[in-house]
Steps between C-alpha positions, in 0.01 A plus 500: 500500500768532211436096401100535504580830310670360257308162457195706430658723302644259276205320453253817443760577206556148330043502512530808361770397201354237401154647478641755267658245281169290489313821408734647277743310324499216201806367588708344813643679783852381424440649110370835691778547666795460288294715196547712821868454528554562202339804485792658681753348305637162223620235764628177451285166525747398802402868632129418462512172647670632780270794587183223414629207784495292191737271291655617175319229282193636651556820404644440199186319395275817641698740272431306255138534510535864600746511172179321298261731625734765342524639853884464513788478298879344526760751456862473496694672747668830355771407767555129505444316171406186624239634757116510376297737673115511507322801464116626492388551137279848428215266498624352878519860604140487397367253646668580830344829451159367461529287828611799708198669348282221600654480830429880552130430411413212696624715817319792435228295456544319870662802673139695392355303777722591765421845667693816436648406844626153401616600173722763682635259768608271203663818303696596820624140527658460166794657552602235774334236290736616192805512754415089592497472138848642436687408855 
């Protein structure tokens, strides 16, 4: 039961990701999610990589289009001198703002063709969704 659970699961929400990226976003899942990293904080391009499943050249390369996009900047480290950090620019926060927006759209547009019944079932399973989210 747990297995099927779980295959099914995982595949309902990697459809469901990548629809909202198609639908939503102008740039690449990776870039989406470390403009979302770095929402919470500067991290290093090692740090990035890291959280990403990618190499360091690779990432240095994507912060480097994030940093041409004026998305992101390099910042030295108040604490170690010879540590660069990359943070989210005003105009990052922006567009990371604008993609949650879109996001929020897009699903009220598809969750207004679910019944009132269906659209509760999903609101009283978020909290376990968001607790497989953070486990």
């Amino acid at each position: 039961m747990e297995t099927t659970l779980a295959r099914e699961l995982g595949g309902a929400v990697g459809r469901l990701a990548k629809r909202l990226v198609s639908e939503t976003a102008h740039t690449s899942r990776t870039a989406l999610s470390v403009l979302g990293s770095l929402r919470e904080r500067p991290r290093r391009i090692t740090d990035l990589a890291a959280l990403e499943h990618v190499a360091q050249p690779t990432m240095t390369v994507l912060v480097s289009r994030l940093e041409q996009r004026g998305w992101v900047e390099r910042r030295d480290d108040p604490v170690d001198g010879r540590v660069v950090n990359v943070a989210l620019t005003s105009a990052g926060a922006q567009v990371v703002e604008e993609l949650i927006a879109a996001r929020t759209a897009v699903l009220t547009e598809w969750l207004s063709a679910f019944t009132d019944d269906e659209r509760e079932t999903l609101a009283a399973a978020l909290p376990l969704l968001d607790r497989l989210g953070t486990a």
